[in-house]
C-alpha positions in Angstrom: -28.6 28.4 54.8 -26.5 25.2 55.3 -24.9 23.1 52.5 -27.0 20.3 53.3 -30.8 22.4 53.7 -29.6 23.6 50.3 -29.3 20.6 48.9 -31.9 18.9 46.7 -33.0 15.8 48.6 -34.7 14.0 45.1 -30.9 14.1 43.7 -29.6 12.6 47.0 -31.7 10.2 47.0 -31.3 9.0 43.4 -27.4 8.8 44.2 -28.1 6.5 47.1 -30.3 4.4 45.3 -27.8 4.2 42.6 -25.1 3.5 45.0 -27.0 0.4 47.0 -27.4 -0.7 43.3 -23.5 -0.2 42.6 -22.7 -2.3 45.5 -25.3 -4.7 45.3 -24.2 -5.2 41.0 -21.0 -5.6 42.0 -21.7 -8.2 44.9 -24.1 -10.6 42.7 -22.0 -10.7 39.4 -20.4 -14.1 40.3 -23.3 -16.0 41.3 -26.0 -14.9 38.6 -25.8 -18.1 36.6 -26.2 -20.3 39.7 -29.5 -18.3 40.8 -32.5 -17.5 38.6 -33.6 -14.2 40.7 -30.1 -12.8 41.5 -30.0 -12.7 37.5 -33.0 -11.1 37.1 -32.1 -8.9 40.1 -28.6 -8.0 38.1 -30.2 -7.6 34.5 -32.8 -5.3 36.1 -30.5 -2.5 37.7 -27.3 -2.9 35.2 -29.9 -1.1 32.3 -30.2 1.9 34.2 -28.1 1.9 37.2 -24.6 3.4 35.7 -26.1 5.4 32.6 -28.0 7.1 35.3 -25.5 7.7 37.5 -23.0 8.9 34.6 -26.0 11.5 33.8 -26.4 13.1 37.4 -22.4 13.4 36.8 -23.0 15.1 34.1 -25.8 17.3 35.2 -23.7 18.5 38.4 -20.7 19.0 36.4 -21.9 23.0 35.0 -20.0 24.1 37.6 -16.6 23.0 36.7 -16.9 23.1 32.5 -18.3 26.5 32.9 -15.8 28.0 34.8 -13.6 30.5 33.1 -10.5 28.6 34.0 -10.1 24.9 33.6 -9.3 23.4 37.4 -6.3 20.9 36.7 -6.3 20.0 40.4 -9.2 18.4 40.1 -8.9 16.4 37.1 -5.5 15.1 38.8 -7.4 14.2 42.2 -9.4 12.1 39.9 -6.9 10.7 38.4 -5.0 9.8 41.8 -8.2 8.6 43.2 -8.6 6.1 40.3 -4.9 4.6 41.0 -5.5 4.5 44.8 -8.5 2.3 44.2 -6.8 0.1 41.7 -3.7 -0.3 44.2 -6.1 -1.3 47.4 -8.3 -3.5 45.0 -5.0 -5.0 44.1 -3.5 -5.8 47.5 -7.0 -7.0 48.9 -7.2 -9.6 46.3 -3.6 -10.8 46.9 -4.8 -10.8 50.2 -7.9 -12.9 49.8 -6.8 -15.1 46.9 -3.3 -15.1 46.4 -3.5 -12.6 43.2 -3.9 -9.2 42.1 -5.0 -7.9 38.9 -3.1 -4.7 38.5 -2.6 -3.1 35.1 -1.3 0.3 34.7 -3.5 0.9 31.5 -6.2 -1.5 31.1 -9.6 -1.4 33.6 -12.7 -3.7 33.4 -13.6 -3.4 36.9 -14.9 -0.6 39.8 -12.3 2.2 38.9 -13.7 2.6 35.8 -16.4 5.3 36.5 -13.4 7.7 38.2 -11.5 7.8 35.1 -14.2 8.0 32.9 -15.4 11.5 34.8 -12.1 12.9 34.5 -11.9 12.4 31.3 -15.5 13.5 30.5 -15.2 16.6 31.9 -12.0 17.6 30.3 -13.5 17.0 26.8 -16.4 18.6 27.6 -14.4 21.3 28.8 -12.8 21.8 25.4 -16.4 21.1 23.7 -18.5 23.8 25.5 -18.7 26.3 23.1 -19.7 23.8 20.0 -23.4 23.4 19.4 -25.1 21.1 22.0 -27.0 18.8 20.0 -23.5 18.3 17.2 -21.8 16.9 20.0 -24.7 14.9 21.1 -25.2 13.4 18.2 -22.2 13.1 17.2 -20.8 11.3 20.6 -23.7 8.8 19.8 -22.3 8.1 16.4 -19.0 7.4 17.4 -20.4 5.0 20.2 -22.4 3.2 17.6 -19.3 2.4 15.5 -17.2 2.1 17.8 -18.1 -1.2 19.1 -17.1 -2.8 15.7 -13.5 -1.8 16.2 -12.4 -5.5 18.3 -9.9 -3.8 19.5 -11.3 -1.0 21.7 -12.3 -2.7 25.2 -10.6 -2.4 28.6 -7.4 -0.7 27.2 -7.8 3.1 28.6 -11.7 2.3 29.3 -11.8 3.1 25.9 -15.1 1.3 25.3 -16.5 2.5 28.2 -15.5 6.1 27.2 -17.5 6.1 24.4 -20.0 4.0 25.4 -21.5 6.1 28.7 -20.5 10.0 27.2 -23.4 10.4 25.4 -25.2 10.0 29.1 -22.8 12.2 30.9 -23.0 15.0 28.1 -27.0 15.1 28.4 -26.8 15.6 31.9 -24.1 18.8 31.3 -26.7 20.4 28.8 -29.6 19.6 30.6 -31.3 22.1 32.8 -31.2 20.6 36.2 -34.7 23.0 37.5 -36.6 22.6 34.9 -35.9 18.8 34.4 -37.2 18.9 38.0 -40.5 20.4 37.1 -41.2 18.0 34.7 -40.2 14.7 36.9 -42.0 15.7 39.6 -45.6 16.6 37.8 -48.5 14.0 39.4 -48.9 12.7 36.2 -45.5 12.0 34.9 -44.6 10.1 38.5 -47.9 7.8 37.6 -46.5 6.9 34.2 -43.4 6.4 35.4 -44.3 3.9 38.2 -46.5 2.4 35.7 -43.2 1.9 33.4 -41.1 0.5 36.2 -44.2 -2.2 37.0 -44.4 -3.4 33.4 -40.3 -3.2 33.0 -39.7 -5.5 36.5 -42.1 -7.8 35.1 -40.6 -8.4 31.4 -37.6 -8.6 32.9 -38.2 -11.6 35.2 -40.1 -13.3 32.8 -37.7 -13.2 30.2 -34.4 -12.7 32.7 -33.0 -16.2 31.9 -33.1 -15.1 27.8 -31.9 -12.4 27.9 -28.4 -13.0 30.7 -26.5 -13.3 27.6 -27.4 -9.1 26.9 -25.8 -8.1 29.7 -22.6 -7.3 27.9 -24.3 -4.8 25.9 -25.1 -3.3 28.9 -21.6 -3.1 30.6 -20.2 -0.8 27.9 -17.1 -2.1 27.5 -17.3 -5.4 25.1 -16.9 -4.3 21.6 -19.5 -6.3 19.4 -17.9 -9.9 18.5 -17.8 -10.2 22.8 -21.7 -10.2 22.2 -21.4 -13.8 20.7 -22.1 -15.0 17.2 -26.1 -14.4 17.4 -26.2 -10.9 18.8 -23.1 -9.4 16.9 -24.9 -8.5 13.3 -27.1 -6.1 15.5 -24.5 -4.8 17.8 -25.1 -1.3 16.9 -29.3 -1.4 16.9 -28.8 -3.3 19.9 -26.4 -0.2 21.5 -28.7 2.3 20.2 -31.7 0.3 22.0 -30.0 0.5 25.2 -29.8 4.0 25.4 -33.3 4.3 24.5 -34.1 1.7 27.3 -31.7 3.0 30.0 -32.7 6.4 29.1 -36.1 6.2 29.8 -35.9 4.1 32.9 -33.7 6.1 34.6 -36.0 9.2 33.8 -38.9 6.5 35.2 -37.1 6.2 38.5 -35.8 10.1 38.9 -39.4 11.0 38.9 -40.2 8.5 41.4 -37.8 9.2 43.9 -38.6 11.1 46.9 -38.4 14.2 47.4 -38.2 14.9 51.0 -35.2 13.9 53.2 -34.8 10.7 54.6 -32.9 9.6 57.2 -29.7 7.4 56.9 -31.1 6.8 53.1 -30.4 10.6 52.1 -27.2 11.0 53.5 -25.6 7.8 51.6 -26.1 10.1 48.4 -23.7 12.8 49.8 -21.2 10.5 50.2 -21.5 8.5 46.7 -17.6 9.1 46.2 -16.5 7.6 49.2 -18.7 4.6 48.8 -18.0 4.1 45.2 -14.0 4.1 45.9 -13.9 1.9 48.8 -17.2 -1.1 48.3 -15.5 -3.3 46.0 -12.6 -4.2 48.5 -14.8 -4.4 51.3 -16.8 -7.0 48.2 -13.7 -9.0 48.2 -13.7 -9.5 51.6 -16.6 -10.8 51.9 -16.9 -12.8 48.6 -13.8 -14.7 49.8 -14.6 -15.2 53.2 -18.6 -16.0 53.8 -20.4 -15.1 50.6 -19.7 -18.2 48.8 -20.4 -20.9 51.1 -23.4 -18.9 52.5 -25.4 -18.4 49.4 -24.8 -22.3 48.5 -26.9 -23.2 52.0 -29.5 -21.1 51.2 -32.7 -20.3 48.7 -32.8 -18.3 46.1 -34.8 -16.1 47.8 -32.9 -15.9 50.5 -29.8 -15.2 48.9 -31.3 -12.1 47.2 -32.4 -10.5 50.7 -29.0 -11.1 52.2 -27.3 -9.5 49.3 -29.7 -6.4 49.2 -29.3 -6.2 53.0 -25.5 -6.2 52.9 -25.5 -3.8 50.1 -27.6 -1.3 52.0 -25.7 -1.9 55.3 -22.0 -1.3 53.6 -23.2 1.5 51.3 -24.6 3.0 55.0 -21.2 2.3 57.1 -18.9 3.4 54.2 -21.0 7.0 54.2 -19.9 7.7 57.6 -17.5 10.4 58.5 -14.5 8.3 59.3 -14.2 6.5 55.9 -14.0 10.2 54.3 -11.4 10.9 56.0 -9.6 7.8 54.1 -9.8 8.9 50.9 -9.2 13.1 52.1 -5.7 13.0 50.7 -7.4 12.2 46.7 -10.5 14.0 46.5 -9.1 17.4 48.0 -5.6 17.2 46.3 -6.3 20.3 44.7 -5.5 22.2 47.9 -2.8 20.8 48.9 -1.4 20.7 45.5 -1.6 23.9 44.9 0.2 24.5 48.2 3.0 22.4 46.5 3.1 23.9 43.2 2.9 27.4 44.5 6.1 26.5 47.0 8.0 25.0 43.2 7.8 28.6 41.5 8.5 30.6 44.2 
């Protein structure tokens, strides 16, 4: 059997939807308080787009934290995967604007996610034997605290770190076949449209009062960032979200498809690629033909150009050729080794 007829298409196709979403988050973050729907559009998928995605990390990462040998390789791949993007996102805005933002140890932007998973499954690594739900809890603890500390943010995606583990860690412990019998009974896939209806609605009508939450959703704005108002209930308001984001992302895993789709299906093989190389292609764009176009059009308008280019880049970037880009980083672990083993002899 091939890799790809043994593949799972529903998780495919959850990664590609969460990938058009990455890209089309990313693409709408500078012009949500010039357009009503774009800020419903971008309050809508940033509850559930990166907890879910930080989950499926987790639940596909059994393979590497139960292995009897910890695979340095890969954690340094990462790790050189998360510099290469910071470098290219560095040169493509002093490209486009005349200035980078480089910092070796502080990261508010794309390359986040890439460090995060390294880290992740290192700890989880070391964790493995303790008591699932201990560390579970515990993790959750810590991120509720946390956020009262001022001074964990950006610095080492420290906020972020503690914010999303609880996500990742439920997807390691979880039992990937028998959380697809239960997401894909009749019943549960009725409910969970019915949930996704009634959360696109509230979130519409009351888009314009809540824009302020969305830095409880980013994860990495310690408490006073929430403002005056929403600080006295950062940690309630923490602990809501990952009710919320919990239970919509389980919402739309059970709706997702399970049968292979063309193009669609294929963008959630290549989630890596995409992830490492949309922002600069974002930059581009944003400095270029994004700006002045969404200020001659509607509202309306604007939202269908943005979810058309997101679809459109996250298709291109899944092609073979762009893979080949980023070969060096994600299979560093051969050639590594090739160099390491040449060192001791």
């Amino acid at each position: 059997m091939s890799i790809l007829k043994s593949r799972v298409a529903k998780w495919d196709n959850t990664k590609a939807f969460l990938m058009i979403l990455v890209v089309l988050g990313h693409g709408i973050a500078a012009f949500i308080d010039e357009n009503h729907l774009l800020s419903g559009v971008f309050l809508w998928l940033y509850v559930f787009h990166m907890p879910l995605f930080m989950f499926l990390t987790g639940l596909f990462s059994k393979s590497f934290v139960n292995a009897p040998r910890f695979n340095g390789y890969k954690i340094i791949s990462y790790i050189f995967l998360y510099y290469f993007i910071k470098i290219t996102i560095h040169f493509t805005l002093l490209l486009c604007r005349g200035k980078g933002n480089f910092s070796l140890f502080s990261e508010k932007g794309t390359p986040w996610y890439i460090l995060a998973t390294a880290v992740f499954l290192s700890f989880t690594y070391a964790v493995k034997k303790l008591r699932p739900s201990n560390v579970l809890i515990v993790s959750v603890a810590l991120s509720l605290f946390i956020g009262y500390v001022d001074t964990v943010g950006d610095q080492l995606i420290l906020s972020r770190l503690f914010t999303f583990y609880p996500y990742f860690f439920l997807g390691y412990i979880l039992d990937r076949e028998k959380l697809l019998g239960i997401i894909n009974k009749t019943g549960v896939r009725i409910a969970s449209l019915s949930v996704l209806v009634i959360y696109t609605v509230c979130i519409f009508v009351l888009g314009d009062k809540m824009l302020s939450l969305r830095y409880v959703l980013s994860g990495n704005n310690p408490y006073v960032e929430y403002g005056a108002d929403w600080y006295p209930f950062g940690a309630m308001l923490r602990l809501g979200c990952y009710f919320l984001s919990s239970a919509i992302g389980f919402a739309v895993l059970s709706i997702m498809p399970n049968k292979h789709l063309p193009v669609f299906t294929n963008i959630g093989t290549k989630t890596l690629t995409v992830y490492s190389l949309h922002r600069q292609v974002l930059y581009v764009l944003h400095y270029t033909v994004l700006t002045s176009l969404t200020a001659k059009v509607s509202d309306l308008c604007a939202v269908l150009i943005f979810v058309a280019g997101s679809v459109l880049i996250s298709v291109v970037l899944s092609l073979k050729p762009f893979e080949y880009i980023l070969y060096p980083f994600i299979k560093c672990d051969k050639w590594l080794g090739i160099v390491v083993k040449w060192f001791k002899k």
